[in-house]
C-alpha positions in Angstrom: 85.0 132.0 85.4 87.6 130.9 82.7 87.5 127.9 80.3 90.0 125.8 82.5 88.2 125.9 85.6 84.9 124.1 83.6 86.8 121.2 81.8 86.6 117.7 83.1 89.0 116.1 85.6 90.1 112.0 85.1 88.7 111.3 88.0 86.2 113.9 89.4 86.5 115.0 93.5 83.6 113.4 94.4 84.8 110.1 93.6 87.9 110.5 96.5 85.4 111.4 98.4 83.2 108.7 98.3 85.8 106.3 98.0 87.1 107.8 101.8 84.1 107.3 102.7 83.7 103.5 102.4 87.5 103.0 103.3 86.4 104.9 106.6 82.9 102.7 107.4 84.9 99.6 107.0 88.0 100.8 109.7 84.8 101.9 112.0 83.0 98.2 112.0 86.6 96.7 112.7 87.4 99.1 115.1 84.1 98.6 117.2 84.4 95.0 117.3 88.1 95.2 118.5 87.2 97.7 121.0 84.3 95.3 122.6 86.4 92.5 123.1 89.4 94.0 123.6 88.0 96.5 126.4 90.3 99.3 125.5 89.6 102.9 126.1 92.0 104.0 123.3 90.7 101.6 120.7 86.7 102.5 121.4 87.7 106.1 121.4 89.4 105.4 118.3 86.6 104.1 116.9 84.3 107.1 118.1 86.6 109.3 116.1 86.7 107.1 113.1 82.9 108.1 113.6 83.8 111.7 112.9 86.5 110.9 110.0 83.2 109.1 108.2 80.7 112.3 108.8 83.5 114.6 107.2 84.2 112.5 104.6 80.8 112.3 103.6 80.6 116.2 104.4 83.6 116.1 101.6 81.9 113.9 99.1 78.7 116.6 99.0 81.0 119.6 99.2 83.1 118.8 96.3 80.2 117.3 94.4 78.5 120.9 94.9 81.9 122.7 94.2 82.2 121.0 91.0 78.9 122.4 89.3 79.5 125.5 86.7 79.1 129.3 87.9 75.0 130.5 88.0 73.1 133.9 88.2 73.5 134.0 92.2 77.0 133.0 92.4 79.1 133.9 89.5 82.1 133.2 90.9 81.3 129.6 91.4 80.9 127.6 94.3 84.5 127.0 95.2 84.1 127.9 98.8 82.0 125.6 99.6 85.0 123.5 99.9 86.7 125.9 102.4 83.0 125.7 104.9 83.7 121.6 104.8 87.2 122.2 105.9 86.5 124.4 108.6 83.8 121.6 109.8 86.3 118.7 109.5 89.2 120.9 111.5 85.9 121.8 114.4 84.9 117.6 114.1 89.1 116.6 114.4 89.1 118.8 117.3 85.8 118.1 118.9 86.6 114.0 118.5 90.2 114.9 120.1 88.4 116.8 123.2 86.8 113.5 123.9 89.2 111.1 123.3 90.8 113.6 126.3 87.7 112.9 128.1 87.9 109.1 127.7 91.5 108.6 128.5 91.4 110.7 131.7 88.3 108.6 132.9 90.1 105.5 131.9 92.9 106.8 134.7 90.7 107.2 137.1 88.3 104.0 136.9 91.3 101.7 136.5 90.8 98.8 134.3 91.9 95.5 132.8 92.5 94.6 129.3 92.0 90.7 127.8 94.3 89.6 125.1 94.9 92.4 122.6 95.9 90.6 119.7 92.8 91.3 117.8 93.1 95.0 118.8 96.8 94.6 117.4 96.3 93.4 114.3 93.0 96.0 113.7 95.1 99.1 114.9 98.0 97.6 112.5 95.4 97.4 109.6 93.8 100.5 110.1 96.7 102.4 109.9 98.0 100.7 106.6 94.5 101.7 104.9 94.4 105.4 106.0 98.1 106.0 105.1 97.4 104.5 101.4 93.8 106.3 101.7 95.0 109.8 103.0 98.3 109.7 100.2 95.4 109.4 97.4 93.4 112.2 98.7 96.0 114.2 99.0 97.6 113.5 95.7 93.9 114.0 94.1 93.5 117.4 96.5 96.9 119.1 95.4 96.7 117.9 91.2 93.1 119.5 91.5 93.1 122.6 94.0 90.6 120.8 96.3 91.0 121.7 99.6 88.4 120.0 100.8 89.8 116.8 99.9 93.6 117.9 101.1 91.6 118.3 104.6 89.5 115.0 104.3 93.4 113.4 103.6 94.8 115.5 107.2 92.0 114.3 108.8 92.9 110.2 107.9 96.4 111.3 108.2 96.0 112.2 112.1 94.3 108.2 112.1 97.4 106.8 111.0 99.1 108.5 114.1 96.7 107.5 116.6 96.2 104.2 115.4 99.8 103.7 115.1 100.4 105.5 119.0 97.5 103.6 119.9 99.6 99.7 118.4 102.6 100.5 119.9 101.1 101.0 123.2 99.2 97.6 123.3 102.2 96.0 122.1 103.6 97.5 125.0 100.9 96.1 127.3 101.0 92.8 125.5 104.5 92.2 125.9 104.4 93.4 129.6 101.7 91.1 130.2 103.5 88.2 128.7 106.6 89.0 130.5 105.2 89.9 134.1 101.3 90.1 134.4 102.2 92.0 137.7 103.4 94.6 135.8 100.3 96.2 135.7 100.6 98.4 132.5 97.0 98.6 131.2 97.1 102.3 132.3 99.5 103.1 129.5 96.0 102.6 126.9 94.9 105.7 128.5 98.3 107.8 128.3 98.5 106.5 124.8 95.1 107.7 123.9 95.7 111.1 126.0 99.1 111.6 123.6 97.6 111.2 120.2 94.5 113.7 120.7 96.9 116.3 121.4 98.0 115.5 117.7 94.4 115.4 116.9 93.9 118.9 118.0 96.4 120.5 116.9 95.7 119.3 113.3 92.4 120.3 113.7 93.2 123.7 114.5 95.4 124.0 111.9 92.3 123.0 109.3 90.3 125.5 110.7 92.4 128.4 110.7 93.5 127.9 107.3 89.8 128.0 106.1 89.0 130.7 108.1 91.7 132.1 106.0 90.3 131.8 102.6 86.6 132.5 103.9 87.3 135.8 104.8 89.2 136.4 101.4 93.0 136.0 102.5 94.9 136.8 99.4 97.3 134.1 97.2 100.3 133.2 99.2 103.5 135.8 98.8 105.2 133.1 96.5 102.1 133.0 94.0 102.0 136.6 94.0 105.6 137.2 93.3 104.9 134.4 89.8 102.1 137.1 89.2 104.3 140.0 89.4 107.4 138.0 87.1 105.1 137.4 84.7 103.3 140.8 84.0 107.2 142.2 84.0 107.9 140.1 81.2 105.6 141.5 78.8 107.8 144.7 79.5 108.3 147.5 78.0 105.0 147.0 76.3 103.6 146.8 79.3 104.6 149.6 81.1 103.8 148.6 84.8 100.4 147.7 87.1 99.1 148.2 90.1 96.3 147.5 92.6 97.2 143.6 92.1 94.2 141.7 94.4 93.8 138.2 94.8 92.1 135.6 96.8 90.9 132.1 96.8 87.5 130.5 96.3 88.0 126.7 97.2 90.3 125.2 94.4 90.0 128.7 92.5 91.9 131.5 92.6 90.4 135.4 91.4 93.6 138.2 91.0 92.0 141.6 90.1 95.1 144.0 88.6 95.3 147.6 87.0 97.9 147.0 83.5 99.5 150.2 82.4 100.0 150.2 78.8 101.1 152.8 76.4 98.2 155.4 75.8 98.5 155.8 72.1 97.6 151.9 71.8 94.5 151.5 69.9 91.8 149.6 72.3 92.2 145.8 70.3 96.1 146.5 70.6 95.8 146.7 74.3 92.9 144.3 75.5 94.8 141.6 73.3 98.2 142.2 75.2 96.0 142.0 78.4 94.7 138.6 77.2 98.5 137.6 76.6 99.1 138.3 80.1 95.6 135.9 81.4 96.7 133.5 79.0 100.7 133.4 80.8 99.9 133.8 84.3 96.7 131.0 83.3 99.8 128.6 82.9 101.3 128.5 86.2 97.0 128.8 87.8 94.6 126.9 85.3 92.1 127.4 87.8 92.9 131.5 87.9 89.7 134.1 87.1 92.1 136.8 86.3 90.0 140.3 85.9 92.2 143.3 84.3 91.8 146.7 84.1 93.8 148.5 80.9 94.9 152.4 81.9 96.8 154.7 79.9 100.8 155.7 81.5 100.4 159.2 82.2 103.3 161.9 82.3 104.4 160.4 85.9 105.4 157.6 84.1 105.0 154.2 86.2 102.3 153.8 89.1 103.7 152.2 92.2 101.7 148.8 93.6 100.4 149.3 96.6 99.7 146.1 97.9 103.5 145.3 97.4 
């Protein structure tokens, strides 16, 4: 693991995480207490999934606390992808908490019921999604300056509570107003439609967390855009680097690992050649601090240039 990836951060991961989880246990009081006195389906299930948010934060807080300690004997490569296992359990929990949302809502249709006033709900679903916005926007500012994409999926996760808690407002307002209006109006089943909207948003967030840390899991290489900086920058050193091939990457939580073959001239001496490999870490290190970059020096033969075949 290089240099880079050991140094300090500001701030370090694990204090996001921590501070998403107390932003999420306050929401989660206020949310229950709304939902009791209010009486609405879309609020307590709400709530319930603000349940989950708080689990996977705190699944976050451990995983990047874990993910931050140095490379050992039994796992040289660092613990990087612990980060990916947390975000594949927040995308199954987001999914999971949308499922019953789904299940609440459709009940809530069925059984019929009545909501009281709903300015306390209101004024909590209001709140609530003024704290996760400002939440979620640090976590993801903290997850994309750092590579952590644990806390880029705790941020998704708060982000999919701004738009249910802000699907979940306008509907009440609805009911409120229509209430105010014309009681006979009836329009307390739009809580349930409201809450049966926003988990399909839920889901398909969810899904999308979970797929993209199956992704790295199973050793997905760098994206085409990363690899194409790779591929500028070794050409640079050109013609003293004479081509490469066998480029390999892939990603180990807020890491990246790229494996590649440089050709160099064979009448280099071996210090010649291992230090213009080290000028080509030390480039493409620039653009990916966090990059374990692996090379392998061979000779041009009389075929001249080798052709990449992961290209």
């Amino acid at each position: 693991m290089s240099e880079s990836q050991s140094q300090g951060k500001e701030y370090k991961n694990s204090h996001y995480a921590f501070f998403s989880i107390l932003s999420n246990s306050t929401l989660i009081v206020l949310k229950l207490v709304a939902g009791i006195i209010t009486g609405s389906v879309a609020i307590i299930s709400e709530a319930v999934h603000s349940c989950l948010d708080l689990l996977a934060s705190f699944l976050t807080f451990l995983a990047v606390k874990y993910s931050d300690t140095p490379p050992d004997p039994d796992h040289p490569f660092g613990h990087g992808k612990v980060e990916n296992l947390a975000a594949l359990f927040e995308g199954i929990l987001i999914i999971v908490g949308g499922l019953y949302i789904v299940k609440e809502a459709i009940e809530g249709l069925m059984e019929g019921h009545k909501l009281p006033s709903l300015t306390i709900g209101l004024a909590v679903m209001f709140v609530s999604s003024l704290v996760n916005f400002l939440v979620s926007r640090i976590l993801f500012k903290a997850g994309k300056r750092t590579g952590s994409p644990a806390l880029v999926a705790d941020g998704w996760h708060l982000r999919t509570d701004v738009m249910t808690s802000l699907g979940i407002f306008g509907a009440l307002l609805i009911i409120h107003l229509g209430n105010l209006i014309n009681p006979a109006w009836k329009l307390d089943f739009i809580d349930s439609v409201a809450a049966m909207v926003v988990s399909f948003f839920i889901i398909k967030t969810g899904w999308a967390l979970a797929r993209d840390a199956v992704s790295t899991l199973v050793d997905h290489s760098l994206t085409k855009e990363e690899l194409t900086l790779i591929r500028e920058h070794i050409a640079q050193f050109a013609p003293r680097i004479k081509g490469y091939r066998k480029l390999r990457s892939r990603r180990s939580g807020p890491f990246q690992i790229v494996v590649v073959d440089l050709l160099v001239d064979g009448s280099l001496s071996v210090d010649e050649a291992h230090s213009l490999g080290m000028q080509v870490v030390s480039g493409i290190q620039e653009h990916f601090p966090k990059a374990d970059i692996t090379f392998h020096l061979e000779p041009v033969d009389h075929d001249g240039l080798v052709a990449d075949p992961y290209l």
